[in-house]
C-alpha angles and dihedrals in degrees: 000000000000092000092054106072110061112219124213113219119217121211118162104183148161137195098341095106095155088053092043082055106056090039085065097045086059100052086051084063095047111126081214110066108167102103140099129214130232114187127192119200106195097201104312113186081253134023111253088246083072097062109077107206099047076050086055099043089039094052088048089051092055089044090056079057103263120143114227127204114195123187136172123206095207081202113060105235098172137238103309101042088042084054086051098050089050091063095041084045103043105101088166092116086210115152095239140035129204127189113213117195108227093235103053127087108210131216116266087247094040096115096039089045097051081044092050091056098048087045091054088063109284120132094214135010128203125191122202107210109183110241112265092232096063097031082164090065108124106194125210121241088230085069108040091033095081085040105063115055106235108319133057111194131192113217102275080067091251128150106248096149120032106177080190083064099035121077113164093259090048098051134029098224087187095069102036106092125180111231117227107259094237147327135274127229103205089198097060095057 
């Protein structure tokens, strides 16, 4: 059921090509691979097609059968009107949409787990990734809670937050943190 239904993956971006880069590396990794990529570059120093190695990895992506969209503002409109260029300009007719932040590496599962949720009834699901610069955040429920729509999962794609189940008497928001997934060894990468 889950590989039938082909997903469309939003990035608006601009000059973050290293984390570009590993964002896409980690796409390339996801257990779930029907999907297809539209990028938006809102006026980066340089167009995504300059930089050699997002040109390799996004000429791999497109050989593993992936369709890629790239665009280019010439005039720099920030985040949130990029993100909104990227939905009036998608004409991938694909079922689903997800928005990726540039600057996140995602979990291997991340896409089959936010499809598992919509396909268990919900109507929109919404994963928070900590940003990779700060891997030692720790978020606070009172924050992600209204993010997410109704379920929050670790990454074994467990409940460990249900807004259908919290009300504020029920659950003391204040002292609930989200622990980060995992580390990052910068030297590694």
């Amino acid at each position: 059921m889950l590989e039938n239904n082909r997903v469309t993956i939003h990035i608006a971006t601009k000059d973050r090509w290293s984390e570009l880069g590993l964002l896409l590396q980690s796409l390339r990794t996801q257990t779930y691979q029907n999907w297809d990529l539209l990028i938006l570059d809102d006026a980066s120093g340089a167009p995504i097609t300059q930089c050699g190695f997002l040109t390799i990895l996004l000429t791999r992506l497109k050989l593993e059968n992936h369709k890629i969209k790239l665009m280019r503002n010439d005039i720099s409109f920030g985040c949130c009107a990029a993100r909104n260029k990227c939905i009036e300009e998608d004409d991938f007719d694909n079922l689903y949409t997800f928005r990726c932040d540039d600057d996140v590496i995602l979990e291997s599962d991340y896409i089959e787990k936010l499809l598992e949720v919509i396909y268990s009834g919900y109507d929109l699901a919404s994963g928070v990734v900590p940003n990779m610069g700060i891997p030692e955040i720790k978020r606070k429920l009172e924050f992600v809670a209204p993010i997410i729509n109704k379920k929050e999962l670790d990454s074994e794609g467990n409940i460990v937050f249900d807004n259908d189940l919290a009300t504020a008497s029920s659950v003391d928001l204040d002292d609930k943190m989200v622990e980060p997934r995992r580390e990052i060894d910068y030297d590694a990468v």
